[in-house]
C-alpha positions in Angstrom: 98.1 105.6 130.2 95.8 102.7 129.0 94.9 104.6 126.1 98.1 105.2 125.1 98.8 101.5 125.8 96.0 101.0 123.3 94.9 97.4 124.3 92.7 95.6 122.6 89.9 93.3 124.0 90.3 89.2 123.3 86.6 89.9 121.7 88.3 92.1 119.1 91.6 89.4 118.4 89.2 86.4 118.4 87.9 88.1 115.2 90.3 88.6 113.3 91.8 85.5 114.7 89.1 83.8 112.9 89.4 85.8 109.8 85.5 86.5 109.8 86.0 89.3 106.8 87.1 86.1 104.7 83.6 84.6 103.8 82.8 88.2 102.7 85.4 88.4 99.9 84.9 85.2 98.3 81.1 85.4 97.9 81.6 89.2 96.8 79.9 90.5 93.5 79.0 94.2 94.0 82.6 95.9 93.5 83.0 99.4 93.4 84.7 100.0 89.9 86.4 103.2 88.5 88.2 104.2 85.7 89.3 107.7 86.4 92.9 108.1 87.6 92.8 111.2 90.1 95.4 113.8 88.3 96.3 117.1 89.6 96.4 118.8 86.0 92.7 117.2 85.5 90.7 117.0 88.2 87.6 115.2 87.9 85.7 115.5 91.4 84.4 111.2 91.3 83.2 109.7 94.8 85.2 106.6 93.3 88.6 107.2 91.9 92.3 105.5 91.2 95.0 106.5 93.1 99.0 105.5 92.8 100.0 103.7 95.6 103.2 105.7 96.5 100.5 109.1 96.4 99.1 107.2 99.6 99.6 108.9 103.5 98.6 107.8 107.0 96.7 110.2 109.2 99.8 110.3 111.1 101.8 111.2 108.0 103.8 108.0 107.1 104.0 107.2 103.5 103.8 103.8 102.5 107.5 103.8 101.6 110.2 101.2 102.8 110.3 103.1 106.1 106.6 102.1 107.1 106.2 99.9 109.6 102.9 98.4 108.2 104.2 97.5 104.9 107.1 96.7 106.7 105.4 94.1 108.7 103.7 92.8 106.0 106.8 92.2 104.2 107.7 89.5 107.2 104.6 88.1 107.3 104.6 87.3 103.6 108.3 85.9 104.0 107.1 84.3 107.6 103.6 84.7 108.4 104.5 82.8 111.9 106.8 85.1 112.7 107.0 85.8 116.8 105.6 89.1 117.9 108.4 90.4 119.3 110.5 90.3 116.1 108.2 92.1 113.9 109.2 95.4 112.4 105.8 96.8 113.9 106.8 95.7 117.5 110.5 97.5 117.6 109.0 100.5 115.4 106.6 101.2 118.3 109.6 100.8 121.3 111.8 103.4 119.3 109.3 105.5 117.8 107.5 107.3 120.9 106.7 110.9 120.3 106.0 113.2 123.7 103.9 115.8 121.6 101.9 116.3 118.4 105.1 118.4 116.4 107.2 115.3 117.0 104.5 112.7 115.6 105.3 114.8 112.2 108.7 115.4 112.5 108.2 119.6 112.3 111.1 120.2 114.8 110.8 121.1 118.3 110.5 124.5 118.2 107.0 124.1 116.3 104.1 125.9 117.9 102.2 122.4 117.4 104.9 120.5 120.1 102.4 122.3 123.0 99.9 119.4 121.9 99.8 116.2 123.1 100.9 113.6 120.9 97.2 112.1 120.9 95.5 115.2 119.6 93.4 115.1 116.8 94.3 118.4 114.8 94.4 119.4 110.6 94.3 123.4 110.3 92.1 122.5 107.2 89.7 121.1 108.8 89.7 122.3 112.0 89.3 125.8 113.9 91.4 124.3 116.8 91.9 121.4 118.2 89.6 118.5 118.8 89.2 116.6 122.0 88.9 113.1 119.9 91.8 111.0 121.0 94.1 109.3 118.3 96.2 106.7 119.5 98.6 107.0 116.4 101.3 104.9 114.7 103.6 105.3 117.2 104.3 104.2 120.9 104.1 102.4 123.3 101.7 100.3 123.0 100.5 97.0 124.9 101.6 93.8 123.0 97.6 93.1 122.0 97.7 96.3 120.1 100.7 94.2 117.6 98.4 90.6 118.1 95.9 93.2 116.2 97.4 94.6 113.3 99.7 91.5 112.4 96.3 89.3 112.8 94.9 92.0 110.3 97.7 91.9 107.9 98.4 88.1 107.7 94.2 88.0 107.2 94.6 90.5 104.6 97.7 89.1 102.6 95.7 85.8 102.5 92.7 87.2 100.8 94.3 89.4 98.6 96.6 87.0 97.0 93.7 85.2 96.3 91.1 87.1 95.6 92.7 90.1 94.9 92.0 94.1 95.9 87.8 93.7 95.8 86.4 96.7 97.5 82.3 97.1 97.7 81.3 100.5 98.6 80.9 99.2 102.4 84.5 98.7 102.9 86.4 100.5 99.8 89.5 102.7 101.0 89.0 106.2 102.2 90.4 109.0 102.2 90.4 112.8 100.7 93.2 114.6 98.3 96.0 117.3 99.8 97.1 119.2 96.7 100.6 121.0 96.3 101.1 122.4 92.5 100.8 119.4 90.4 101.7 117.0 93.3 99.6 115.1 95.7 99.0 112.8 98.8 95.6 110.8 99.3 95.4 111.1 102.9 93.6 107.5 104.6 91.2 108.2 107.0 90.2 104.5 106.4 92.1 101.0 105.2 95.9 101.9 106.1 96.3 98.1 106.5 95.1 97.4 103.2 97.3 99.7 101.6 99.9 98.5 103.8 99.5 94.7 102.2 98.5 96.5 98.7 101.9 98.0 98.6 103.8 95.3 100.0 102.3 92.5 97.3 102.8 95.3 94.3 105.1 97.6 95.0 107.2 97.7 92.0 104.2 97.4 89.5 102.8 101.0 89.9 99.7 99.4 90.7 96.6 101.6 90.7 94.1 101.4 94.0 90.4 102.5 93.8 89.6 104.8 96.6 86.8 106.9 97.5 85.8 109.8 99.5 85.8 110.4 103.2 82.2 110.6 104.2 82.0 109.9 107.5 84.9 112.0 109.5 84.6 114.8 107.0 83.2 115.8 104.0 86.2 117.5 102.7 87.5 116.2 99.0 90.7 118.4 98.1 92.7 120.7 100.4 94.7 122.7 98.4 98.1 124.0 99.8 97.1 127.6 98.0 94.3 128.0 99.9 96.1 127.8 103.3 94.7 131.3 104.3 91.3 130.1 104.6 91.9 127.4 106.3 89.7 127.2 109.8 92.4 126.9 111.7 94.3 129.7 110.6 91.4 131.8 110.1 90.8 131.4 113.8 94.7 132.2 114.5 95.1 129.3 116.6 97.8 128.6 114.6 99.8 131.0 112.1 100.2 130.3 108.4 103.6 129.1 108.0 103.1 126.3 110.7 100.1 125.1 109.2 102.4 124.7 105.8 104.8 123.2 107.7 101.9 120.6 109.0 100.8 120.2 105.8 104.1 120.1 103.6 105.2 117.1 105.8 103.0 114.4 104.0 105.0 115.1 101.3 108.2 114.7 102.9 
């Protein structure tokens, strides 16, 4: 149960209490730079790309729409940035939203073959043969009231900087991610920086505004899954799990 209560250590809020990233961004001069837009008609395989915004996914599958409680909670904090816990849309989000399985977390309907997992799994059919024994608290509930302390402390920190500084990412700390392709759409799945996308979308949202991204290195090496290629997939190809529910996994970071 503590793990699902994710709480975090006075260490880790006293950090971000302090804002210690800060001092980084304002003496930064090594930014990673780009100029290709990643486009499904024309793709151009670049460690360092552009992505849309609203092309953007959590690992859990939330787009950063008006229904995400990150960009939701920045929203707040840039109206009230001493807004109390309790009132945040991040705090109610995680007492309502509190999935029992992995199917639910998704949304894929209870009959899925995926709601015998637990909701912490850690499980893409396109990545992996079956499923992983890595524990992933999600963006979901419950969760001990440090665990909102953390993120809010990250996204008040984070509006500061970039409305003053604006997005500068260094190769250390640059968003990452990898591509899931379906026809001529696509979703750049975060492995790393939902909260600055969070912020990034709340400050620019109506401006079509164009965030440099780069490769996933570190969790997996994987660039582009493409939704054709579903047969291959590890996952399948091991028939833990049959084709049409790994679509159905996949299709829902489009929904």
């Amino acid at each position: 149960m503590d793990k699902i209560l994710d709480k975090k250590s006075q260490k880790e809020l006293n950090k971000h209490r302090n804002n210690i990233y800060l001092n980084n961004i304002i003496n930064r001069i090594d930014k990673a730079e780009t100029t290709y837009i990643f486009n499904p008609a024309n793709i151009v395989i670049q460690d360092i790309f552009l992505v849309n915004l609203e092309k953007c996914c959590t690992f859990t599958g939330h787009n950063y729409n008006n229904d995400n409680p990150l960009v939701n909670t920045s929203l707040q904090l840039i109206d009230n940035p001493n807004i109390k816990l309790s009132k945040t849309y991040l705090y109610n989000f995680y007492k309502t939203f509190q999935p029992t399985n992995y199917a639910q977390v998704f949304n894929l309907g209870k009959n899925h073959s995926l709601s015998t997992l637990p909701q912490t799994s850690y499980f893409y059919p396109w990545i992996h043969k079956c499923p992983s024994n890595e524990f992933r608290a999600g963006l979901f509930g419950p969760k001990d009231i440090s665990n909102v302390e953390h993120r809010v402390l990250r996204l008040k920190n984070l509006i500061e900087s970039v409305t003053k500084f604006g997005y500068k990412p260094d190769n250390k700390d640059i968003i990452e991610g990898y591509i899931l392709l379906k026809n001529n759409d696509y979703r750049f799945l975060i492995t790393s920086g939902h909260h600055r996308v969070a912020v990034l979308t709340a400050l620019y949202k109506d401006s079509n505004y164009l965030c440099t991204v780069k490769y996933e290195k570190k969790r997996t090496n994987i660039k582009i899954v493409n939704r054709n290629d579903s047969i291959n997939w590890p996952g399948v190809k091991s028939n833990y799990i049959q084709q049409e529910d790994a679509l159905s996994l996949f299709d829902s970071f489009f929904t």
